[in-house]
MARBA-3410 file (N, C-alpha, C, O; in Angstrom, 1 decimal):
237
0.8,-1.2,0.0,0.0,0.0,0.0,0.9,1.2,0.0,1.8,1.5,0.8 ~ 0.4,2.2,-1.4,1.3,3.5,-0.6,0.8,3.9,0.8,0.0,3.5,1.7 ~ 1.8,5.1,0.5,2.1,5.7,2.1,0.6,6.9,2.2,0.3,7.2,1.0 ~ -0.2,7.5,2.8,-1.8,8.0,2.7,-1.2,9.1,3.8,-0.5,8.8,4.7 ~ -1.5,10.3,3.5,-1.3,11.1,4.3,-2.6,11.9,4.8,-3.3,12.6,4.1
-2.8,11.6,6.0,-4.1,11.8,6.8,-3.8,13.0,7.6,-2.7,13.1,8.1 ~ -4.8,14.1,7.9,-4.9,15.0,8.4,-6.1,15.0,9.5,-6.3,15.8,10.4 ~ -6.8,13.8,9.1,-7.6,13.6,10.5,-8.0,12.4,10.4,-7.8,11.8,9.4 ~ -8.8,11.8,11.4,-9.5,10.7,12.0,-10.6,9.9,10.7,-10.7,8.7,10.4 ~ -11.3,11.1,10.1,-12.0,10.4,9.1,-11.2,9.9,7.8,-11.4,8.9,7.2
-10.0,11.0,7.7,-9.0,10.2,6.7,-8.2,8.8,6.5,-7.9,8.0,5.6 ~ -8.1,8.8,8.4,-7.5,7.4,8.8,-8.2,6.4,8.0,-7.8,5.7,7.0 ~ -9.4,6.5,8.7,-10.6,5.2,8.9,-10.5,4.9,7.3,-10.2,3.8,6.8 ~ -11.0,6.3,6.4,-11.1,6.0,5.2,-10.1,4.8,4.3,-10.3,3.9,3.5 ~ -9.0,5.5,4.9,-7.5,4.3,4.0,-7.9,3.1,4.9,-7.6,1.9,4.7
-8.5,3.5,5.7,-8.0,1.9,6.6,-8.9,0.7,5.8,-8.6,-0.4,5.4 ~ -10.3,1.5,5.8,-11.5,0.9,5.0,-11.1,0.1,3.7,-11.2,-1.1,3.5 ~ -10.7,1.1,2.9,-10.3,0.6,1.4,-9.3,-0.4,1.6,-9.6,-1.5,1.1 ~ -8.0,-0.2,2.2,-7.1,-1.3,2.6,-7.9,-2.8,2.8,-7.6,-3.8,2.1 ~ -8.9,-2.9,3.6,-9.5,-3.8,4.2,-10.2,-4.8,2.9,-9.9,-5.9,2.5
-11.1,-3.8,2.4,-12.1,-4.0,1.5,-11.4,-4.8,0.0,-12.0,-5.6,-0.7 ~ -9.7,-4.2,-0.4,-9.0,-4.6,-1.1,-8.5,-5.6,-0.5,-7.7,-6.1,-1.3 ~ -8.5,-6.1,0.4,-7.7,-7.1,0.8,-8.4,-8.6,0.7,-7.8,-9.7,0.7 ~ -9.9,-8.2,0.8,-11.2,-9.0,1.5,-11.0,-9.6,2.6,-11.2,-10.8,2.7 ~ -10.4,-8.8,3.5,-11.2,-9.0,4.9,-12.3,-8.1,5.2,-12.5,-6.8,5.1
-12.9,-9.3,5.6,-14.4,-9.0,6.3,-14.3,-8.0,7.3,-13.2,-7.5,7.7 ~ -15.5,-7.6,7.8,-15.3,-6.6,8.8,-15.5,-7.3,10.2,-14.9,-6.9,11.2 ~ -16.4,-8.6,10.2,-16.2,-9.2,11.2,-14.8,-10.2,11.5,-14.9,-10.8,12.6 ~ -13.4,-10.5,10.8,-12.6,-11.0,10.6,-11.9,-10.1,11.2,-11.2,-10.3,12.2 ~ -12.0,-8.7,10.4,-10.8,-7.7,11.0,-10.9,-7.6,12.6,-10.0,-7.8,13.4
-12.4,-7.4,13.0,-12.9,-7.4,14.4,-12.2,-8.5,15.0,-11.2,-8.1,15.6 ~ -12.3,-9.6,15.0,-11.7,-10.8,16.0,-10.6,-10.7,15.8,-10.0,-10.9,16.8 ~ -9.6,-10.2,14.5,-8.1,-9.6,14.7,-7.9,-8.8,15.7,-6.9,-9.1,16.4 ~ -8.7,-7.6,16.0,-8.5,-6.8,16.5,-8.7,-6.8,18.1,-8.3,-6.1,19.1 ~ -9.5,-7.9,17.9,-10.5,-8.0,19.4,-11.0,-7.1,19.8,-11.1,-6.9,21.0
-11.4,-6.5,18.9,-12.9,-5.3,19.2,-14.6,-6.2,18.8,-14.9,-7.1,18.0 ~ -15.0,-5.5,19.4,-16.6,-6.3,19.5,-16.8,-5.6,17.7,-16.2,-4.6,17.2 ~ -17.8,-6.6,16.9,-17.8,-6.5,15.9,-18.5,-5.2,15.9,-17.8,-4.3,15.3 ~ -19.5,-4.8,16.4,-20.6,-3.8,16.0,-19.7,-2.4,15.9,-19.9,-1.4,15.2 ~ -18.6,-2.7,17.1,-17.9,-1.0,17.5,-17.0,-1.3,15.8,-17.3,-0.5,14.9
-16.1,-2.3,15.4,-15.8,-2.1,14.1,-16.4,-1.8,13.0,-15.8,-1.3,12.0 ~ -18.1,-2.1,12.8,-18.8,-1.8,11.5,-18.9,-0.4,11.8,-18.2,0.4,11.2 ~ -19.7,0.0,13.0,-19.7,1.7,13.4,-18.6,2.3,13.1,-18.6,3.0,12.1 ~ -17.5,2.3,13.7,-16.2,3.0,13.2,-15.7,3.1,11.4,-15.2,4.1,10.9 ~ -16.0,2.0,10.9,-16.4,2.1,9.3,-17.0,2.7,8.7,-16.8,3.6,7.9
-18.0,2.1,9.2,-19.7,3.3,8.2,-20.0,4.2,8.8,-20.4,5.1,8.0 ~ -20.0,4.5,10.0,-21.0,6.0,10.3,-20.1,7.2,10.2,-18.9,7.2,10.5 ~ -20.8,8.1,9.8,-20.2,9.0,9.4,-19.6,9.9,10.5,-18.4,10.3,10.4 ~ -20.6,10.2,11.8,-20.0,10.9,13.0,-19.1,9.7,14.1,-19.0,9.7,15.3 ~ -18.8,9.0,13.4,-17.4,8.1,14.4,-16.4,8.7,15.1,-15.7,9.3,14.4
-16.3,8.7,15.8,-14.9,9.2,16.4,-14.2,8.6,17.7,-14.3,8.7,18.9 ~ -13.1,7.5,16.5,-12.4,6.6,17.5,-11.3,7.3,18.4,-10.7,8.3,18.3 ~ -11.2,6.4,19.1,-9.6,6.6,19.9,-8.5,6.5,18.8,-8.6,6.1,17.7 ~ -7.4,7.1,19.7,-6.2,6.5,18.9,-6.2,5.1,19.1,-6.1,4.5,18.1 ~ -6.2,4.1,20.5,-6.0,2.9,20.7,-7.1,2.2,19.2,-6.9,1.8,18.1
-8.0,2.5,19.9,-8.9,2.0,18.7,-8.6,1.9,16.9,-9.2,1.1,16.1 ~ -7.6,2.7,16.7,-6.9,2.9,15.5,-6.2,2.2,14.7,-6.1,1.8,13.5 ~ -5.6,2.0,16.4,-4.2,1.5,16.4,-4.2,-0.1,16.3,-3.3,-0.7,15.7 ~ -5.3,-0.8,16.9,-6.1,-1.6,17.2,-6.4,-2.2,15.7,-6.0,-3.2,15.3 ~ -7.1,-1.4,15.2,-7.6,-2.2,13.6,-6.2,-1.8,12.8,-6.1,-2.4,11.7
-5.6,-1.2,13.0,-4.6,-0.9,11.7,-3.7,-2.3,11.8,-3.5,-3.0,10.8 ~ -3.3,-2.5,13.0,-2.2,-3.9,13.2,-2.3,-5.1,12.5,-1.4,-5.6,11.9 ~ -3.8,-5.6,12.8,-4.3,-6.9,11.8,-3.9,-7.0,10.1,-3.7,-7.8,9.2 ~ -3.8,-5.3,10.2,-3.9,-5.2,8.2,-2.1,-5.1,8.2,-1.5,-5.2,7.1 ~ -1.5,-4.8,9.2,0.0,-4.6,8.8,0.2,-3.6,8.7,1.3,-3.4,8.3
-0.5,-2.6,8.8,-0.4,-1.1,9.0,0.0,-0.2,10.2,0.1,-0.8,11.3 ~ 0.2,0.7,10.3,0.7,1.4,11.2,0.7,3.0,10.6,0.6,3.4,9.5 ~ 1.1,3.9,11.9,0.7,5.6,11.6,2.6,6.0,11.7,3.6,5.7,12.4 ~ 2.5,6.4,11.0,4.1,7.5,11.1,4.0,9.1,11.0,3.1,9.6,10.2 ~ 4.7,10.0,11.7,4.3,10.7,11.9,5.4,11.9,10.8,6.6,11.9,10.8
4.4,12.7,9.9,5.5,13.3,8.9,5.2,14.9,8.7,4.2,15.4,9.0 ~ 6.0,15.3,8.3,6.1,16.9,8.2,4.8,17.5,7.4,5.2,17.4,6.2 ~ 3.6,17.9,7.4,3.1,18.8,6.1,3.4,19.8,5.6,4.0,20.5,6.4 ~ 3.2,20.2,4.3,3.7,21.3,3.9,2.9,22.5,4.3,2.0,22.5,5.1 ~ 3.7,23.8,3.5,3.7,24.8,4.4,1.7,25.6,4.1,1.2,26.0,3.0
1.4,25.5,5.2,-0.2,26.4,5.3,-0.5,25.3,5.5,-1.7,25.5,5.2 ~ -0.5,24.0,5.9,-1.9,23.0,5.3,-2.3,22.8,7.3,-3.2,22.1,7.7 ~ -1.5,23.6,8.4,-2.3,23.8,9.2,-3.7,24.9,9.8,-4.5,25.0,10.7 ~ -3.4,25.6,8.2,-4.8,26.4,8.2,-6.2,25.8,7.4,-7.4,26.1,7.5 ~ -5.4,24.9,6.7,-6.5,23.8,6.1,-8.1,24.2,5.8,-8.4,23.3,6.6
-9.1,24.6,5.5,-10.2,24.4,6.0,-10.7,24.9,4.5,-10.1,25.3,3.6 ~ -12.7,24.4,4.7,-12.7,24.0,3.1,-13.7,25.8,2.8,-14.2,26.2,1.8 ~ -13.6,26.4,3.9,-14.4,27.7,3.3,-13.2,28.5,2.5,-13.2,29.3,1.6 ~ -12.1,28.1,3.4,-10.3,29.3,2.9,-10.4,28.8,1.2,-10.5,29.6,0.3 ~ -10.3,27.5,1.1,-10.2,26.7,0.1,-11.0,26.7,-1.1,-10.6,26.4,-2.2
-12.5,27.2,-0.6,-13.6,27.9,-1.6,-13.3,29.1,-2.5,-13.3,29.1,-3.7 ~ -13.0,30.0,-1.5,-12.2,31.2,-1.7,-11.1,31.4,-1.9,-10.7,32.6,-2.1 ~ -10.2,30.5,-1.9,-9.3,30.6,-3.2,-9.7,30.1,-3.9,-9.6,31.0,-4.8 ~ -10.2,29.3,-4.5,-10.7,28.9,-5.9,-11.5,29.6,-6.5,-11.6,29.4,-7.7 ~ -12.4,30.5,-6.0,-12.9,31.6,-6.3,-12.2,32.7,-6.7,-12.6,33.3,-7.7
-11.0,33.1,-5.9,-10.0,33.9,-6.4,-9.6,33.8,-8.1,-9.3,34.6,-9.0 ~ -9.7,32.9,-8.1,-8.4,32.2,-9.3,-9.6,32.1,-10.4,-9.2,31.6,-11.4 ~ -10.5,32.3,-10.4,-12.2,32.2,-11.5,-13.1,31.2,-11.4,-13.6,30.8,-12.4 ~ -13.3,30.6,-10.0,-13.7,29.1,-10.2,-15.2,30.2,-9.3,-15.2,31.0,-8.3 ~ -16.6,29.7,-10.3,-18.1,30.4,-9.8,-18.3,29.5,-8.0,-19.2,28.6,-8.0
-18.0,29.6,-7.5,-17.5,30.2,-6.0,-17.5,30.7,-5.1,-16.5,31.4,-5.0 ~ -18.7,30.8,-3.9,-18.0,32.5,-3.1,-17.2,32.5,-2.2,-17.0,31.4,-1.5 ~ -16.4,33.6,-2.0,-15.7,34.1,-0.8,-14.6,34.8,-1.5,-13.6,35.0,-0.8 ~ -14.5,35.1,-2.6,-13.4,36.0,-3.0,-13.1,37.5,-2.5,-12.0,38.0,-2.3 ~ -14.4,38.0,-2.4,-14.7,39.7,-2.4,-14.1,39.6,-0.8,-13.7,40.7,-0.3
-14.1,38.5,-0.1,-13.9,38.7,1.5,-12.6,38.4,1.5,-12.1,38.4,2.7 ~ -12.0,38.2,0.8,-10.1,37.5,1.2,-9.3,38.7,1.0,-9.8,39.6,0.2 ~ -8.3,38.9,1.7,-6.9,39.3,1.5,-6.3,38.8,0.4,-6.0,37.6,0.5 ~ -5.9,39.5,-1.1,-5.5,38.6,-2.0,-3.9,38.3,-1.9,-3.2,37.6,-2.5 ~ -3.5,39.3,-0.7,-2.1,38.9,-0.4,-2.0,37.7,0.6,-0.8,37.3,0.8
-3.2,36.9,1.2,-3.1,35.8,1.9,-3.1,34.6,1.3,-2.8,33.5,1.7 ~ -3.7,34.9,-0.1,-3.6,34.0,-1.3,-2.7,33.3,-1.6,-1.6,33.9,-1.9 ~ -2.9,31.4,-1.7,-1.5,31.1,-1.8,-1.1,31.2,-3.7,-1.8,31.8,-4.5 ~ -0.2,30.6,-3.8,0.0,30.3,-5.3,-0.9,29.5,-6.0,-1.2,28.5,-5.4 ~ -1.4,29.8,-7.2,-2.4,28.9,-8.3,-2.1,27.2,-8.3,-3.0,26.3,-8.5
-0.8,27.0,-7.9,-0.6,24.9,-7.8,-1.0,25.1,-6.4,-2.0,24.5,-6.0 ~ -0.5,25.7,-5.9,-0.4,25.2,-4.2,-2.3,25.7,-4.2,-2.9,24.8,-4.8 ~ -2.7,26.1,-4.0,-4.5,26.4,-3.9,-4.9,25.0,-4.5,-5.5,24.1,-3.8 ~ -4.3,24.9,-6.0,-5.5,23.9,-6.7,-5.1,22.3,-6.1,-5.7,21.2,-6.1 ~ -4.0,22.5,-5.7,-3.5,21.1,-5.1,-4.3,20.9,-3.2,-4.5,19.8,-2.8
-4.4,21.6,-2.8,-5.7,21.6,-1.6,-6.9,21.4,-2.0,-7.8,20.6,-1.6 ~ -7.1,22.2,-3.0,-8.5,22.2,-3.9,-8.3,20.2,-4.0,-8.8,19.6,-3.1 ~ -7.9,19.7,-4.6,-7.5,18.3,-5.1,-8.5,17.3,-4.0,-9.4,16.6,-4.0 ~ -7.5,17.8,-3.0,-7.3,17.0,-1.8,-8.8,17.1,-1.3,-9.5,16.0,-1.3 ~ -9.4,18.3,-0.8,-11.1,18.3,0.2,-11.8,17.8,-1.1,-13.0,17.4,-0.9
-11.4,17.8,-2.3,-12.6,17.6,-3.5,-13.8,16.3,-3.2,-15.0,16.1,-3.4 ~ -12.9,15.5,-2.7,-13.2,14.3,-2.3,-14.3,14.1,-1.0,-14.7,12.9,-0.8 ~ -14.5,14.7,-0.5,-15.0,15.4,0.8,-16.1,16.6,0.6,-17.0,16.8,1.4 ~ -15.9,17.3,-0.9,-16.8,18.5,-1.1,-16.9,18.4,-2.4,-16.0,18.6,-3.2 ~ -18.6,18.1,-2.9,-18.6,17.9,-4.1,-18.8,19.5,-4.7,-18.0,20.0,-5.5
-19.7,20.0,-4.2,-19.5,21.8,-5.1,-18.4,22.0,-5.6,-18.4,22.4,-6.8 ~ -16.8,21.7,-4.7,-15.5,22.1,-4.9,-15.2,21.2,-6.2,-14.7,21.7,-7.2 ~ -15.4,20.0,-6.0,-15.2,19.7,-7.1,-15.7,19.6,-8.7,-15.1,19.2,-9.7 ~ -16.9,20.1,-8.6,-17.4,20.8,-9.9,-16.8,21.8,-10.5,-16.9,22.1,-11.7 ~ -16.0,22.8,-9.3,-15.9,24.0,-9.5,-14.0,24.0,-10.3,-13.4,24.8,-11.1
-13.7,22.5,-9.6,-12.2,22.8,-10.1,-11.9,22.7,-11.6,-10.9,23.2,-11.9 ~ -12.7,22.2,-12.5,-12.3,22.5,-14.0,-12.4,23.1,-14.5,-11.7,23.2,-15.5 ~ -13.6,24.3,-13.6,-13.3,25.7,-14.1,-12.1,26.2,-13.9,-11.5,26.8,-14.7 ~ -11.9,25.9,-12.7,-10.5,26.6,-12.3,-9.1,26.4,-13.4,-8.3,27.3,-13.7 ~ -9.0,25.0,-13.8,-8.1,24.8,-14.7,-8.3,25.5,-15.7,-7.3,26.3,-16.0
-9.3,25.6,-16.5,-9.2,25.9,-17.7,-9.3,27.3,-17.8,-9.1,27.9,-18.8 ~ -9.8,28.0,-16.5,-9.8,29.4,-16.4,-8.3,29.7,-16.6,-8.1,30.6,-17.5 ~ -7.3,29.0,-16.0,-6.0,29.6,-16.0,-4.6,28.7,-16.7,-3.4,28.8,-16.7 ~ -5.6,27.6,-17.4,-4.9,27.5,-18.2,-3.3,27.6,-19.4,-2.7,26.8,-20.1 ~ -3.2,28.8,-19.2,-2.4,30.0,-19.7,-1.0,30.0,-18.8,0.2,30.1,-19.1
-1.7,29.9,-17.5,-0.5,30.6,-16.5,-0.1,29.4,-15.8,1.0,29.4,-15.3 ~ -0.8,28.4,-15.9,-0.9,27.1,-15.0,0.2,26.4,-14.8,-0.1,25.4,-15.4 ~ 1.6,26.0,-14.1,2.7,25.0,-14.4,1.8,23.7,-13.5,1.3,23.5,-12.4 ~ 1.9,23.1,-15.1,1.7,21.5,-14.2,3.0,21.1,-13.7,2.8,21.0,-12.4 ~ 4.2,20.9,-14.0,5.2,20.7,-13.1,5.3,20.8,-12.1,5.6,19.8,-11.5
5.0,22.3,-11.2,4.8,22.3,-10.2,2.9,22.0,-9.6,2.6,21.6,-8.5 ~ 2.5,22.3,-10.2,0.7,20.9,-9.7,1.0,19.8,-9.3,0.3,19.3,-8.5 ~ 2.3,19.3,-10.0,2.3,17.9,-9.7,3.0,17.9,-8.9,2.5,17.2,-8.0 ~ 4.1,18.3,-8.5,4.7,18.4,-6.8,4.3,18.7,-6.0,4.6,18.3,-4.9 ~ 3.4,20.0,-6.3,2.4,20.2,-4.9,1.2,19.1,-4.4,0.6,19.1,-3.3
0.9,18.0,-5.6,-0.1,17.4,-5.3,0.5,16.3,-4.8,0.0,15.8,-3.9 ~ 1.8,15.6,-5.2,2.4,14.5,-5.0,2.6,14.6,-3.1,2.7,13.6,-2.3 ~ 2.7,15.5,-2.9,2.5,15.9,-1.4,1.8,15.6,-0.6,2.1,15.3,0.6 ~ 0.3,15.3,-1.3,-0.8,14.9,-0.6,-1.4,13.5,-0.8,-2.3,12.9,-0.3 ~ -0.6,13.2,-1.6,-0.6,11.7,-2.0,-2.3,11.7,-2.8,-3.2,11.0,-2.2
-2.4,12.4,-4.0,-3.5,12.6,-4.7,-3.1,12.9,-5.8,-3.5,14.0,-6.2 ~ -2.2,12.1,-6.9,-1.8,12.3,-8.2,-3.0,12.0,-8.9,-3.6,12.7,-9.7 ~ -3.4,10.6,-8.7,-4.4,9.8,-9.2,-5.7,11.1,-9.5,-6.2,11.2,-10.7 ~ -6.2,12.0,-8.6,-7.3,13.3,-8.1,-6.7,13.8,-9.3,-7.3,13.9,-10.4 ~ -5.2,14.1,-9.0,-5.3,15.5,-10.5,-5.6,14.6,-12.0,-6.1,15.2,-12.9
-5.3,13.7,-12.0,-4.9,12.7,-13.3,-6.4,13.2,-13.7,-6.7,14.0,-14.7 ~ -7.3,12.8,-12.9,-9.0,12.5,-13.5,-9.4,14.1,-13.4,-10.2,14.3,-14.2 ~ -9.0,15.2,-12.7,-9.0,16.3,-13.2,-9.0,17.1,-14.3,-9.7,17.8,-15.0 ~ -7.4,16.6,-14.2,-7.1,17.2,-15.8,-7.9,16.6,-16.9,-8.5,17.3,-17.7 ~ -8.0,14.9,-16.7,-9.0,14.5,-17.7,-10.2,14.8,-18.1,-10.8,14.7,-19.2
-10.6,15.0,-17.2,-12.6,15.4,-17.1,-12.4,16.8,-17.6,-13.0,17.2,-18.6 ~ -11.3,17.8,-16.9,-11.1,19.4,-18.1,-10.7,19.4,-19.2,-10.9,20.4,-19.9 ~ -9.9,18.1,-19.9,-9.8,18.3,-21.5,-10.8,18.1,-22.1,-11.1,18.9,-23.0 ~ -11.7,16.9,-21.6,-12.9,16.3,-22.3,-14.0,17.4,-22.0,-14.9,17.5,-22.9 ~ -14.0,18.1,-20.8,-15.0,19.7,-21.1,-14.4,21.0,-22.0,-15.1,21.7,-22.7
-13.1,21.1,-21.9,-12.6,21.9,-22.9,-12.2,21.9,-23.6,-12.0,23.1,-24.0 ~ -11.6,21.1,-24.3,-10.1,20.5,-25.5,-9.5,20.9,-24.9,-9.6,22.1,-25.2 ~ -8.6,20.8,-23.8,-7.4,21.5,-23.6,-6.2,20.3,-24.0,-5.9,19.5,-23.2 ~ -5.6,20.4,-25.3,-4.4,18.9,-25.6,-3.4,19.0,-24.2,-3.0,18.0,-23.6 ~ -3.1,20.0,-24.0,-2.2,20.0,-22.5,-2.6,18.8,-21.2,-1.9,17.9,-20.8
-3.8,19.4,-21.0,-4.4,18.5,-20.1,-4.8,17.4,-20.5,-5.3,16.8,-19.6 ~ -4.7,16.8,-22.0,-5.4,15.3,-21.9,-3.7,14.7,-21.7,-3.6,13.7,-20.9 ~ -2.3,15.4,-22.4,-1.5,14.7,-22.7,-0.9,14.4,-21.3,-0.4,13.3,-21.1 ~ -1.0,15.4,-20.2,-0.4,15.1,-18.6,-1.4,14.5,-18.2,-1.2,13.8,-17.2 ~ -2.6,14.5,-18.6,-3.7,12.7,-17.7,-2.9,11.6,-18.4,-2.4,10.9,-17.6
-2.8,11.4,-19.5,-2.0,10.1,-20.1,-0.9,9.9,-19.6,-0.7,8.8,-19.1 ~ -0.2,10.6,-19.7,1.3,10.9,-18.2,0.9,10.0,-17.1,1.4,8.9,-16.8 ~ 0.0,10.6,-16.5,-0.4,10.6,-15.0,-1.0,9.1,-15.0,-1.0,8.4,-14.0 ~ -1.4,8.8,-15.9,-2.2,7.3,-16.2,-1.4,6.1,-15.8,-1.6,5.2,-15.0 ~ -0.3,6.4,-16.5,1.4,5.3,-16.6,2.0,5.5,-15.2,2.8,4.6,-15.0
1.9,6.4,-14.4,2.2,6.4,-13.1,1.8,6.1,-12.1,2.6,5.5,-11.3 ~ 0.2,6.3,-11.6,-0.1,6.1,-10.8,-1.1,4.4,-10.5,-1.6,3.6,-11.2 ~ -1.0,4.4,-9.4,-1.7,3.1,-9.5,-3.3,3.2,-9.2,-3.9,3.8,-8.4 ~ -4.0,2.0,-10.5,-5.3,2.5,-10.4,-6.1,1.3,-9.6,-5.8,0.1,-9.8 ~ -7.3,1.6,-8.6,-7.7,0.6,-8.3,-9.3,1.4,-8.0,-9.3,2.6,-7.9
-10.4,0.5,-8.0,-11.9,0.9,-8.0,-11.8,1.3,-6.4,-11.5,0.7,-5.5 ~ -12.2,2.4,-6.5,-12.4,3.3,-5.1,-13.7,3.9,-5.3,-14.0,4.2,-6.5 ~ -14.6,4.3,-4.3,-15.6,5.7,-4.4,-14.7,6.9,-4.4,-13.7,6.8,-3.7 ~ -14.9,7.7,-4.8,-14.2,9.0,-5.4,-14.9,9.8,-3.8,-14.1,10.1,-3.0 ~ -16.1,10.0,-3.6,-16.6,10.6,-2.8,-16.8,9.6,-1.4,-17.4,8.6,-1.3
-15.8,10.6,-0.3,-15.5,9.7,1.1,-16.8,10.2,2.0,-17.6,11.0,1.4 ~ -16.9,9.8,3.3,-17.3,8.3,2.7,-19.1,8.5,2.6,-20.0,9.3,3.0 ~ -19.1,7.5,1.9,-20.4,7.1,1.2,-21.3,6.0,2.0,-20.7,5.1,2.6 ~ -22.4,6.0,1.9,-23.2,5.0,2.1,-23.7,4.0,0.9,-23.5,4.1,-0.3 ~ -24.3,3.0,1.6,-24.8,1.8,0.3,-25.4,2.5,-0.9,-25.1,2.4,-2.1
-26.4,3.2,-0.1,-27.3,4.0,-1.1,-26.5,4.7,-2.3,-26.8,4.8,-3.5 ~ -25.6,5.2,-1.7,-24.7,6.4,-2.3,-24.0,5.6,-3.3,-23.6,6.4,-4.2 ~ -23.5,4.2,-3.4,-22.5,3.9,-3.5,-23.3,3.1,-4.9,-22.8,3.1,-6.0 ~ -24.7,2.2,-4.7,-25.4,1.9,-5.8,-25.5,2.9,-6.5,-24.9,2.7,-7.6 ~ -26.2,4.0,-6.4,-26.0,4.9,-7.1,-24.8,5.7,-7.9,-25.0,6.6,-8.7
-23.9,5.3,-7.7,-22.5,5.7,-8.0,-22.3,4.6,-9.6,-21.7,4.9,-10.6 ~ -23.0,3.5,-9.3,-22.6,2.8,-10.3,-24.0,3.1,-11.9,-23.9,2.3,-12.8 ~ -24.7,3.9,-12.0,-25.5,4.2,-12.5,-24.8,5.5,-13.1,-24.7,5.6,-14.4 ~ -24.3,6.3,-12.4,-24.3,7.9,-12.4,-22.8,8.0,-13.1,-22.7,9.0,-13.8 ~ -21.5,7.2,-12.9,-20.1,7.3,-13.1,-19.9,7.8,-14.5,-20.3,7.1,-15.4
-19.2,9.3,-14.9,-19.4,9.5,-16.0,-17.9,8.3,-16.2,-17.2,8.0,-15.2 ~ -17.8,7.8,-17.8,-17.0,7.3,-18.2,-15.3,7.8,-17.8,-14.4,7.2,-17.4 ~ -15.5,9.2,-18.0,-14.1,9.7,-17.5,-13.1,9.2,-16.3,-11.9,9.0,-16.3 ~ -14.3,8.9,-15.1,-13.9,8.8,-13.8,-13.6,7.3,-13.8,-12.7,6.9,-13.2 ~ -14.5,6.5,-14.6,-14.0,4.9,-14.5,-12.9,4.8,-15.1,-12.2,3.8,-14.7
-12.3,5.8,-16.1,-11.0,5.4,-16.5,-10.0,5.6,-15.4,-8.9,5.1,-15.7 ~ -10.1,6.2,-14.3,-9.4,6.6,-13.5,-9.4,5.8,-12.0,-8.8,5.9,-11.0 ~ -10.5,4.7,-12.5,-11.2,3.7,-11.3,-11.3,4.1,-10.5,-10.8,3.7,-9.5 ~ -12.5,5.7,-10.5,-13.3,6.2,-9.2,-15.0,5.8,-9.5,-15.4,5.1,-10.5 ~ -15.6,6.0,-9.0,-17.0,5.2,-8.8,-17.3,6.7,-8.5,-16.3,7.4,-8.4
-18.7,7.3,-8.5,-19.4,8.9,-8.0,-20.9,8.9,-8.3,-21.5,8.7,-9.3 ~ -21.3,9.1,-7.6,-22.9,9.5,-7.9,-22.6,10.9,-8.1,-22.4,11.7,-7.3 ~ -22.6,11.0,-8.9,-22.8,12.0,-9.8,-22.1,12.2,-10.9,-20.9,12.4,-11.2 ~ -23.3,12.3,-11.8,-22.9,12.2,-13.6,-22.0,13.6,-14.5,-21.6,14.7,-14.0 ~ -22.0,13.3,-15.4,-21.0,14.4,-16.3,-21.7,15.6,-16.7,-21.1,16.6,-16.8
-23.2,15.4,-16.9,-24.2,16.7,-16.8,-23.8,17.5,-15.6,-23.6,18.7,-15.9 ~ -23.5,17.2,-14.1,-23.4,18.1,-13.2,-21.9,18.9,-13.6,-21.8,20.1,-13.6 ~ -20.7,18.1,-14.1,-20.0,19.0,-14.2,-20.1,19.4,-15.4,-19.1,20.2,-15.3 ~ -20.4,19.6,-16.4,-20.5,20.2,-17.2,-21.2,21.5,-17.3,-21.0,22.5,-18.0 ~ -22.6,21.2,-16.2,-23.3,22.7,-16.3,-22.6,23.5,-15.4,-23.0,24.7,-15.5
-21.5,23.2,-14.4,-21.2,24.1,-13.8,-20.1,24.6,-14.6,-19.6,25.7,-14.1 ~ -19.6,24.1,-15.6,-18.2,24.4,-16.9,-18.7,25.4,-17.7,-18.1,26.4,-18.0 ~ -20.0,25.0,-18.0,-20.2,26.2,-19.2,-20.8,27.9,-18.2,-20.7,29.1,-18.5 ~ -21.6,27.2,-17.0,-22.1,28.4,-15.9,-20.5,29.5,-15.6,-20.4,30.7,-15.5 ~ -19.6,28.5,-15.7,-18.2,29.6,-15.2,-17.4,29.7,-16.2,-16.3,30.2,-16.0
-17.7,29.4,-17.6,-16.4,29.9,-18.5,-17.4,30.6,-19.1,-17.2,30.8,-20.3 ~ -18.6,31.3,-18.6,-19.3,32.1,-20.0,-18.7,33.6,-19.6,-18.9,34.6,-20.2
END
């Protein structure tokens, strides 16, 4: 497994989940690994207001061969939060609010914004409608070179790959299809829900709704290519 860089408790559980689910152990199997009562392991799984201990963590991570290491983040990502995060991307032309209220000198750089943007996308679907605007808004000024070191950071190459791809296939941009094809040969793909975390409901529906783009990238989403598209042509008019 790569290395998952978690900034909180729902992040954990989430890798811990998919680990599991890739592995096929059961959730009652992991439980008698762990020697937690099964019910506290399904709850810590699925519900969405869970909030384990560390023991408890530490507890299910062992069975799978896992463990937490503790590593430097880069610089701002203790101010983290997904309203700052709106509004920069709002900054940069993504239909968005909170621009008119920022400091544009607290504004970070166009990679370093869109590579946070990357990361909560997954967690916040608006944001993620909104990021292909952002690309192709700025298109022009944009170094993927540095996009991709600022994203390789958060361990979300795979996020920009299906980005850039879903913005070529909304805008012709050849730049952006030829760094998804790049990004294709690098990273490793495996069937995930794109949107953390999800319920059954959410998750059937995911298989109905997946525009093609995102299966090439083996994310799953309830929600279809009509949603981002109307918010593509709503922000590039």
């Amino acid at each position: 497994m790569a290395p998952v860089t978690a900034t909180t408790a729902k992040e954990v559980l989430h890798a811990l989940e998919e680990t599991r689910a890739a592995r096929g152990v059961t959730k009652a199997e992991l439980a008698r690994r762990s020697r937690l009562r099964a019910q506290t392991v399904r709850r810590l799984l699925t519900d969405k207001s869970a909030n384990p201990t560390l023991t408890n963590v530490l507890d299910l991570l062992r069975p799978l061969g896992l463990g937490l290491r503790l590593v430097e983040l880069p610089p701002g990502s203790t101010e983290f939060d997904a309203e700052k995060v709106h509004a920069w991307l709002s900054f940069y032309g993504a239909p968005l609010y909170g621009a008119t209220g920022i400091d544009p000198t607290s504004v970070p750089g166009l990679e370093s914004a869109l590579a946070e943007a990357l990361k909560l996308s997954r967690e916040d679907a608006t944001l993620a409608r909104a990021i292909p605007v952002a690309l192709q808004k700025n298109r022009g000024r944009l170094s993927l070179r540095l996009l991709h070191g600022e994203t390789e950071r958060w361990n979300e190459l795979r996020t920009l790959g299906f980005f850039l791809d879903l913005t070529a296939e909304l805008g012709h941009h050849e730049a952006f299809k030829e760094e998804s094809t790049r990004l294709r040969a690098e990273v490793p793909l495996r069937t995930t829900q794109f949107f953390r975390p999800t319920t059954k409901r959410e998750r059937d529906l995911a298989e109905l709704k997946t525009p093609e783009v995102a299966r090439r990238w083996g994310f799953r989403m309830n929600m279809g290519m009509d949603s981002f598209a109307s918010m593509f042509e709503k922000g590039m008019r």
